[in-house]
N, C-alpha and C positions, 0 to 999 in steps of 0.2 A: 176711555182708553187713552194712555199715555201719548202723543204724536214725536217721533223722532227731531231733535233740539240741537244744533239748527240744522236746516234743511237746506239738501242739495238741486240749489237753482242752474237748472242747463242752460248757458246762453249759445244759443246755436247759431250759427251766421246763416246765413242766408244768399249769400253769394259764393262766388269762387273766382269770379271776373280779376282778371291783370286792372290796377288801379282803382279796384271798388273802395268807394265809401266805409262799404261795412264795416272796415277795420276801424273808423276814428269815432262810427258809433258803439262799438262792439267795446273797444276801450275805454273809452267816458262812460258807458251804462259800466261797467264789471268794478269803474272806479267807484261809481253811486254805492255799487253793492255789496263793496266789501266795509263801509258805514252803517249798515243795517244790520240790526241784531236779529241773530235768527235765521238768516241766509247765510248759505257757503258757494258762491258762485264758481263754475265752473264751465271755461270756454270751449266748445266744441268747433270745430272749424273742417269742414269737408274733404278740405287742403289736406290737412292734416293725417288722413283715413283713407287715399286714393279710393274714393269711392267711384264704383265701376261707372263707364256708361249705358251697360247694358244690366241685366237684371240676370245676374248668377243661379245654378242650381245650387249652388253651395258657396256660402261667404266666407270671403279669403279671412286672414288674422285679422288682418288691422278693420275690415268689416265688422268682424265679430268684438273688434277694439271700441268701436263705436257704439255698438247695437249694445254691447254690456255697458257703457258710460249714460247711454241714454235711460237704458233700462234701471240705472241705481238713480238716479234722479227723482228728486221729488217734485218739482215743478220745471216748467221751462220757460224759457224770453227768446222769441225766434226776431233774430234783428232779420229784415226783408227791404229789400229793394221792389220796386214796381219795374217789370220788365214787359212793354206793351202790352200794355193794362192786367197784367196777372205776378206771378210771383213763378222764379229763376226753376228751371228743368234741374238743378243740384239740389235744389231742398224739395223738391216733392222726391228723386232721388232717396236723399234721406229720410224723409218718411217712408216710403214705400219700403226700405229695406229695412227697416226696424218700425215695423206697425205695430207690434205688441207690446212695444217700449212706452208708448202715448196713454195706452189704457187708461180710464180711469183717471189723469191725471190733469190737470192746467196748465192750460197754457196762454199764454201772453204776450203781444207784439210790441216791437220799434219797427214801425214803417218809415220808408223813405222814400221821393221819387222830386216829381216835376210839381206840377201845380196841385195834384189831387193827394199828394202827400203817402204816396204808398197802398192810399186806402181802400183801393179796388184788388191790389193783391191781399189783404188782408181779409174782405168781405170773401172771395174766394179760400181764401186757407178756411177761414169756417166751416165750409163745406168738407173739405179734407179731413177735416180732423172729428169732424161732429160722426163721420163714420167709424172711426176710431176710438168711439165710447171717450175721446178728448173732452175735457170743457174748456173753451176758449173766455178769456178774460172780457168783459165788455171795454175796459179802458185800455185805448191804445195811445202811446208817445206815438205823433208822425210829424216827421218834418219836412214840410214842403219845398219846395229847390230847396232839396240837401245842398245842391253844390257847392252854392254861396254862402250855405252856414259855418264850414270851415275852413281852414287855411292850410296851406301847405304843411304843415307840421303837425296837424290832426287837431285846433284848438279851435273851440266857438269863435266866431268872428267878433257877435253880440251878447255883450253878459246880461241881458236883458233876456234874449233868445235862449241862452243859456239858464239864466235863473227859470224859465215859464217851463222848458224842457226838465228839468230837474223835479221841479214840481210835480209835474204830471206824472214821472217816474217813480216819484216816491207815494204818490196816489197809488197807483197802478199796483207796486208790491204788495201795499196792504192788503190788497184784495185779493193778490196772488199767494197771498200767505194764507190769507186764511180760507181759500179754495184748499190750498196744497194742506193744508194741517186737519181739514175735511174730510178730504175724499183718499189720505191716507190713513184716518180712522175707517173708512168705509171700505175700503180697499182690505182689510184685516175682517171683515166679516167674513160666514162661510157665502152668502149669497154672490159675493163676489164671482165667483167661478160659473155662476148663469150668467154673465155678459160676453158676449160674444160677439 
């Protein structure tokens, strides 16, 4: 069966912090991705969606603005910060409010933090999402003291650090691609609708 050409890659931040990082990764990956044939990236940002702090009986527009953006997605790139050793109360937020959006689908991280590179909030989202019938990508970008990888103006400090970073990112699509070209064929079966 045919898989839809190219496909809609959600990159969804992962923060909402005054000063995060997330923006200069958020913006160098979506730069990566619009070079890859095959992907249509598209940035989702929590800012963007007043997403509540509490958990609604009924989701406002701009909820329901998201939860449909997530939901036409075919893969996604959740960029994550390490926030004492776990990942930010806005993106489990955003999962929780659109759980049906994840289904079936891939997903794949940029981790960030201090020494351990994000990678404890990452081993955590697995769990999150592995109930969500998600599959998580085994390759993950994490960049260790994000701080001093870039500069005031959102650029790699090291084209070195940069070129390894890139690398690993264009590792990682392949594989994201062909999850997502997968389990959108599988996803078209009638068995689909026994996951629950």
């Amino acid at each position: 069966m045919a898989t839809r050409d190219p496909l809609t890659l959600a990159l969804v931040y992962g923060s909402s912090r005054e000063g995060r990082l997330c923006d200069h990764l958020v913006n160098w990956a979506a730069e990566q991705i619009r070079g890859v044939p095959g992907f249509t990236p598209q940035v989702l940002d929590p800012r963007d969606f007043d997403v509540p702090a509490d958990f609604p009986n009924a989701a406002s527009a701009s909820v329901q603005q998201l939860q449909n953006r997530l939901t036409k997605a075919d893969a996604f790139l959740v960029v994550t910060p390490e926030y004492n050793h776990s990942f930010p109360a806005i993106l489990k937020q955003v999962i929780d409010i659109s759980s049906a959006a994840w289904k079936a689908k891939p997903v794949a991280f940029i981790s960030y933090g201090g020494v351990s590179g994000g990678l404890r909030a990452v081993e955590q989202l697995r769990l999150v999402y592995a109930e969500l019938h998600a599959v998580t990508v085994r390759n993950v970008v994490s960049i260790i003291n994000a701080g001093d990888k870039f500069d005031a103006r959102g650029h790699w400090q090291s084209v070195e650090q940069k070129a390894r970073a890139e690398k690993r990112l264009a590792q990682q699509l392949v594989v994201l691609r062909w999850w997502a070209q997968s389990l959108n064929a599988a996803r078209q079966r009638p068995e689909f609708a026994a996951v629950s």
